[in-house]
ROSE-4610 file (N, C-alpha, C; in Angstrom, 1 decimal, always signed):
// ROSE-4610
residu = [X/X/X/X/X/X/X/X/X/X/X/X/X/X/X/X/X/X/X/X/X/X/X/X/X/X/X/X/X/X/X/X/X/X/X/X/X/X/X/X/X/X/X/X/X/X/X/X/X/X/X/X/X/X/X/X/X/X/X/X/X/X/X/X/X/X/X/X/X/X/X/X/X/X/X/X/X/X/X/X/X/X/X/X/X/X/X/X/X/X/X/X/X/X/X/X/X/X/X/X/X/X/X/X/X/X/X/X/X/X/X/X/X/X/X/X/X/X/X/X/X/X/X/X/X/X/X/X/X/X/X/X/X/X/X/X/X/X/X/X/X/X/X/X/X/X/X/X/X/X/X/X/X/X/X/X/X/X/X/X/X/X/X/X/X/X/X/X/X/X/X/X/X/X/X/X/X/X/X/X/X/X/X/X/X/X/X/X/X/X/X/X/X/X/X/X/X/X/X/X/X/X/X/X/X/X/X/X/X/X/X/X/X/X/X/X/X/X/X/X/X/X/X/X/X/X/X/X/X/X/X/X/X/X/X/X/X/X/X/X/X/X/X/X/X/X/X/X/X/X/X/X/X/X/X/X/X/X/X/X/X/X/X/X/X/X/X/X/X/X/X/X/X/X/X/X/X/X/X/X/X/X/X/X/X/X/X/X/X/X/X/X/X/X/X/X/X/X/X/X/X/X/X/X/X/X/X/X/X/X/X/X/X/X/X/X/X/X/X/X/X/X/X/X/X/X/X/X/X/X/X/X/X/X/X/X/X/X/X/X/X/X/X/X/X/X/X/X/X/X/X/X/X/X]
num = [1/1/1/2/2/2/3/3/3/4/4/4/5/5/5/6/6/6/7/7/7/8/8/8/9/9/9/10/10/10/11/11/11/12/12/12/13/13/13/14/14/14/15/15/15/16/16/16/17/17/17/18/18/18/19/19/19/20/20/20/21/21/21/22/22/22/23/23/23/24/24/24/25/25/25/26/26/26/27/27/27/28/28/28/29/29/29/30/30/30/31/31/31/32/32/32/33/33/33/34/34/34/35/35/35/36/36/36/37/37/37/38/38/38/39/39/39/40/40/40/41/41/41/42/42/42/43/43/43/44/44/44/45/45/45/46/46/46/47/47/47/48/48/48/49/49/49/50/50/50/51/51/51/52/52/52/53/53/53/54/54/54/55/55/55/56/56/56/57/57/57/58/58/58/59/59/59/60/60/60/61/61/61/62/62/62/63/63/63/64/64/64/65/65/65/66/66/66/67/67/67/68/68/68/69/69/69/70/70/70/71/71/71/72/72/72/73/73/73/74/74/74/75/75/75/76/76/76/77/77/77/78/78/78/79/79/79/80/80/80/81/81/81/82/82/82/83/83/83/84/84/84/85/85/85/86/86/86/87/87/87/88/88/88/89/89/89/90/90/90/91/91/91/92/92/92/93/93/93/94/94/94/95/95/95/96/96/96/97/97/97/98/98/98/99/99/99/100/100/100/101/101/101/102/102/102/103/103/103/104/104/104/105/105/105/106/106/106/107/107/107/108/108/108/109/109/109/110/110/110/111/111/111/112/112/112/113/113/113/114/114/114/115/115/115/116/116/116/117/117/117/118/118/118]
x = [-3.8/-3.9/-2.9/-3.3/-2.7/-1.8/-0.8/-0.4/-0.6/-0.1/-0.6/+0.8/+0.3/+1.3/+2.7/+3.6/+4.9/+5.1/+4.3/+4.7/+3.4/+1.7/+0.9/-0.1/+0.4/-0.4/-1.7/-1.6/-3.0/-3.1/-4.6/-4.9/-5.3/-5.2/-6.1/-4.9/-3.7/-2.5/-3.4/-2.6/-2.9/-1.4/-1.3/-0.4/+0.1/+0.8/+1.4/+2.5/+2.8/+3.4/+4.4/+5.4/+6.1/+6.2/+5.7/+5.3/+3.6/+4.1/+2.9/+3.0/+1.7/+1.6/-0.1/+0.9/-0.6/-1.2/-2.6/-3.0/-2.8/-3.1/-3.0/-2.0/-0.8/+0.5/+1.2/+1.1/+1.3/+3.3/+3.0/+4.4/+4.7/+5.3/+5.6/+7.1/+6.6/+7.8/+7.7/+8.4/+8.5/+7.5/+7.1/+6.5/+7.5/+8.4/+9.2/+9.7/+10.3/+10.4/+9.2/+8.2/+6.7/+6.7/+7.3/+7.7/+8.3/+9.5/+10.6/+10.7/+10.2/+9.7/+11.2/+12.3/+13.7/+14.2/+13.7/+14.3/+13.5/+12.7/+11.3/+12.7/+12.7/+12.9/+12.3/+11.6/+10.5/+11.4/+10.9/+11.4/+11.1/+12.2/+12.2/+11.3/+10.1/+9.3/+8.6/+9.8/+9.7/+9.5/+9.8/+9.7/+11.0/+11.8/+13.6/+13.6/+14.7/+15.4/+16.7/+16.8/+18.0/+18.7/+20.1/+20.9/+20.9/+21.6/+21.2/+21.9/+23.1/+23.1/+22.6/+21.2/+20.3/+20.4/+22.0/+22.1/+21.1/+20.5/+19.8/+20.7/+20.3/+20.3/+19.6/+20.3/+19.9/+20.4/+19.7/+20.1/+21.3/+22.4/+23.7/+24.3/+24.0/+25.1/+25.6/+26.8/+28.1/+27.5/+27.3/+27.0/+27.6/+28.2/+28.5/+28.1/+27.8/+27.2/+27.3/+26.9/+27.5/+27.0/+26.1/+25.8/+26.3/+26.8/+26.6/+24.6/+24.6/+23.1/+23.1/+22.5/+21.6/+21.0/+21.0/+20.8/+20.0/+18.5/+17.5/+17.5/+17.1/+16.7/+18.3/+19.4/+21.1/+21.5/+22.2/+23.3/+24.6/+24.1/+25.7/+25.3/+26.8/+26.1/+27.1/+26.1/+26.6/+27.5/+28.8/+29.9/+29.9/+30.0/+29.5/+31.2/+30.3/+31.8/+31.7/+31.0/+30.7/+30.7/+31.2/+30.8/+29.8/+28.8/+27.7/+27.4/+27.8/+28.2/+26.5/+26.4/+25.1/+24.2/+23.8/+22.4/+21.2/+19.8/+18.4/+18.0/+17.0/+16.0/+14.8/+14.0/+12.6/+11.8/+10.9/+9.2/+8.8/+9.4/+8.7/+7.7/+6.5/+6.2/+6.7/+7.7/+8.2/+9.1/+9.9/+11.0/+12.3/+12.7/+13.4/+13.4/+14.1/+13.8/+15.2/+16.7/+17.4/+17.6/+17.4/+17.7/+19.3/+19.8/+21.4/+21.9/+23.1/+23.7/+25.1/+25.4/+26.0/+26.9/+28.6/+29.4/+29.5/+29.5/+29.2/+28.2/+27.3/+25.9/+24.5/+24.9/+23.9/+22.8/+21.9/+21.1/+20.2/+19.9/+19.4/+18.5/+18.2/+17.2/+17.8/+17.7/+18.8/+17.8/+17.8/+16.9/+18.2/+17.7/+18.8/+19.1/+18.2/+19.3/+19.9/+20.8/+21.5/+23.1/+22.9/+23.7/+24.5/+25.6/+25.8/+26.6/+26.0/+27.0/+28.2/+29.1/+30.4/+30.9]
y = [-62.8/-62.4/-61.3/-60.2/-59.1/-59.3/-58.5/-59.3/-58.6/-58.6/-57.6/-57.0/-55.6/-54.6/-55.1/-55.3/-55.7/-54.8/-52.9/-52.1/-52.1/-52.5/-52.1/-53.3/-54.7/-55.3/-55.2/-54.1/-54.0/-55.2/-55.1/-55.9/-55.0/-54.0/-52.7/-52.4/-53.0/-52.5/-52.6/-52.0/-51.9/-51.4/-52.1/-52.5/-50.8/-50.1/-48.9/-49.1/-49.8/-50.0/-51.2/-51.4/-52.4/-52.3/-51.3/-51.1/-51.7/-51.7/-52.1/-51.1/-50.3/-49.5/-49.5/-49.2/-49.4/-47.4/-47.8/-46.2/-45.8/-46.9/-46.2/-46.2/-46.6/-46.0/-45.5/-45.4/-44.9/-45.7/-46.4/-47.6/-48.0/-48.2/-48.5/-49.7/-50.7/-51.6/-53.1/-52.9/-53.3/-55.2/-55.1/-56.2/-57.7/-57.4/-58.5/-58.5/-57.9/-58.0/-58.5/-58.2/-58.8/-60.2/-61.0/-62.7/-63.2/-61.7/-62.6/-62.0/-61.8/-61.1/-60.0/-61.2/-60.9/-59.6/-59.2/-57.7/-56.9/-57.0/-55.5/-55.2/-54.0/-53.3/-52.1/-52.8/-52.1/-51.3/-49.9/-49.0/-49.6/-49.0/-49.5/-48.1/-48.6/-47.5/-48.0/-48.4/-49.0/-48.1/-46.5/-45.3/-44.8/-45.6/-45.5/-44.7/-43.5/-42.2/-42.9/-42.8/-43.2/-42.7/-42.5/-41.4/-41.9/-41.0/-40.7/-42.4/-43.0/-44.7/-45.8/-45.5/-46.2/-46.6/-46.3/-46.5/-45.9/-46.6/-46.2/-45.4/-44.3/-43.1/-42.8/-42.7/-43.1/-41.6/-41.0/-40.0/-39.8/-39.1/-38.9/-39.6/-39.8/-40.4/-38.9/-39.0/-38.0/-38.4/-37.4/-37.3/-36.7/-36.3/-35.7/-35.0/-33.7/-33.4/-33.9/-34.2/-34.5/-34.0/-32.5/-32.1/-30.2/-29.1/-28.0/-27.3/-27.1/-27.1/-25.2/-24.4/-23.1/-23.1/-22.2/-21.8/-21.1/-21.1/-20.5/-18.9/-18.2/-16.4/-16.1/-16.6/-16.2/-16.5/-15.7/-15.7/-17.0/-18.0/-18.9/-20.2/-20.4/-22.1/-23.0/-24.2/-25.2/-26.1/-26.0/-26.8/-28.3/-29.3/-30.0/-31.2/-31.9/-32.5/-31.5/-31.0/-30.6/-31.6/-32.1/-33.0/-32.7/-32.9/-32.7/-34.1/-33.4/-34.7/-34.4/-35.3/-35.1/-35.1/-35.9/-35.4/-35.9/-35.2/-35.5/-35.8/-36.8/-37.5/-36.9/-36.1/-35.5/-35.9/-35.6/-35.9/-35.0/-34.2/-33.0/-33.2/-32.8/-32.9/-32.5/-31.5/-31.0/-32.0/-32.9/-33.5/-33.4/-32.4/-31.8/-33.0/-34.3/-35.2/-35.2/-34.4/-34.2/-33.2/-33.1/-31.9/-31.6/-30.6/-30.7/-29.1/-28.9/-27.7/-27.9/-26.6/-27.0/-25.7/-25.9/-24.8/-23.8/-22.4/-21.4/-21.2/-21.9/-21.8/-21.9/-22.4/-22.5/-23.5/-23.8/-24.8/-24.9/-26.2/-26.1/-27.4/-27.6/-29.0/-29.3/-30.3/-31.1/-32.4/-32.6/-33.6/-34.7/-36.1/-37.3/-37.5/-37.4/-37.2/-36.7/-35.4/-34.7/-34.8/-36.3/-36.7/-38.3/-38.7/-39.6/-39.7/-40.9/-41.8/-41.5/-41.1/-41.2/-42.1]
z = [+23.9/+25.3/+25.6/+26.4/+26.7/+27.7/+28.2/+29.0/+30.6/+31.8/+32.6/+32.9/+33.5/+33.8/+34.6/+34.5/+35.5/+36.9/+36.7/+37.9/+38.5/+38.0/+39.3/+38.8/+38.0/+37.7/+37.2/+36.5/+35.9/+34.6/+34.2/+33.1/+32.0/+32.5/+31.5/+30.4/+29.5/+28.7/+27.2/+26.5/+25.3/+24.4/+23.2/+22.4/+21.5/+21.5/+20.6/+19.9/+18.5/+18.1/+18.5/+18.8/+19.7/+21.4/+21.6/+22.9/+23.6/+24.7/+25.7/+26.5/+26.5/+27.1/+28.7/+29.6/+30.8/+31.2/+31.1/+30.9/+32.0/+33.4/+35.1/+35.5/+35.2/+35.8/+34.3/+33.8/+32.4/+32.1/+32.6/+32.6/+31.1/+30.5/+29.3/+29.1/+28.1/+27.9/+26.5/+26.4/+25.0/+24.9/+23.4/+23.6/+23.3/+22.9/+23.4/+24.4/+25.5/+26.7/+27.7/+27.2/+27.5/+27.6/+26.2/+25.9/+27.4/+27.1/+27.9/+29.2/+30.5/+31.3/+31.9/+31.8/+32.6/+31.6/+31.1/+30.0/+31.0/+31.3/+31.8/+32.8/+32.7/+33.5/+34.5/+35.8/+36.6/+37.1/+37.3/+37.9/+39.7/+40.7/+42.4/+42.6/+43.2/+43.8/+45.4/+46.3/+47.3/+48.2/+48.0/+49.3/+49.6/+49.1/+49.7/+48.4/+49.1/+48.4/+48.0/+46.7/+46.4/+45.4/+45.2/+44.7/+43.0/+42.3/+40.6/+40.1/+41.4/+40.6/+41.1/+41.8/+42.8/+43.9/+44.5/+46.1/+46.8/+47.9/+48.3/+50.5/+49.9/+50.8/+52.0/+53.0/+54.7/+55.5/+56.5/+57.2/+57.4/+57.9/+58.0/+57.2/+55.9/+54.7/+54.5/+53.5/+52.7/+51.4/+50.6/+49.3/+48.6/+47.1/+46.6/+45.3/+44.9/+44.0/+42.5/+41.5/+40.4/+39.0/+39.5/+38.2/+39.1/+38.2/+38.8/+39.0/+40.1/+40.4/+40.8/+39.9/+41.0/+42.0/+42.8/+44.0/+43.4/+43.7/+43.2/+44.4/+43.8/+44.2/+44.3/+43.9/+44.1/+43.0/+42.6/+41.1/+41.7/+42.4/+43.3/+42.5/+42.9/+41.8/+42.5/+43.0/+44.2/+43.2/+43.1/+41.9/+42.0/+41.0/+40.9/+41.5/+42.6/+43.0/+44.6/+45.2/+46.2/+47.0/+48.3/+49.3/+50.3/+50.5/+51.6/+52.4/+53.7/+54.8/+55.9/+56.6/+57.4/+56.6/+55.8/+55.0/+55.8/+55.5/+56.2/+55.3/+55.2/+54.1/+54.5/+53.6/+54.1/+52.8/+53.3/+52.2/+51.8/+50.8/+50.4/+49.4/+49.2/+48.0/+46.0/+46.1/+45.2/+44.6/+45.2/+44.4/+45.4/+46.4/+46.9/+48.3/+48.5/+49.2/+50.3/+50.2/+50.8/+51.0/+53.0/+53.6/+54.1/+53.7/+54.2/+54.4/+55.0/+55.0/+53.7/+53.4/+52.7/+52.7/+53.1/+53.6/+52.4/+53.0/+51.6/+51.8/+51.8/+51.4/+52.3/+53.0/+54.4/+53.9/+54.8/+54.7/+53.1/+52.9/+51.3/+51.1/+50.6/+50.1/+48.6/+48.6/+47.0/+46.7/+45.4/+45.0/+45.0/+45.1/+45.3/+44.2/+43.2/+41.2/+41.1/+42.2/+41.5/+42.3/+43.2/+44.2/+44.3/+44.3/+44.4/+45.6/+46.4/+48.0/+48.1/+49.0/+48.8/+50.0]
């Protein structure tokens, strides 16, 4: 018996080597963890934006940079360990899910992986 998907419950999985693999969410997880359900580790895809150690991120939070990130069309580079206070949570489609200003630099969009809560 196959087992069903843990992230969209499908029934459609099929077996690749020690993996279980589902073709409609392309979710992948091991077949012993399969046995033992408490190993799967389902990714949170509840809608909530949440930063690179999965706190989850609310309008006017303080965030802090934690990787050095480029300023795309500028030779500037937003240093890693930057404080960004006032943040806006938006829906972009690109990836780009936090709106913020950022001193130096003026207004900018930041993905929430590249951010952690302060």
């Amino acid at each position: 018996m196959e087992p069903i998907c843990p992230k969209c419950a499908s029934t459609n999985v099929y077996a690749d080597g020690n993996l279980w693999i589902c073709p409609e969410c392309a979710f992948e997880w091991s077949q012993h963890a399969a046995a033992d359900s408490k190993d799967v580790k389902i990714p949170l895809d509840d809608g909530t934006i949440r930063d690179a150690n999965g706190t989850v991120l609310a309008n006017g939070d303080t965030v802090v940079v934690i990787k050095d990130l480029k300023v795309k069309g500028s030779s500037s580079v937003v240093k890693s360990g930057t404080k960004v206070k006032n943040i806006r949570l938006t829906d972009a489609g690109d990836g780009h899910d936090i709106s913020c200003k950022i001193d130096g630099f003026g207004a900018m969009n930041l993905k929430s992986e590249f951010v952690r809560k302060s």
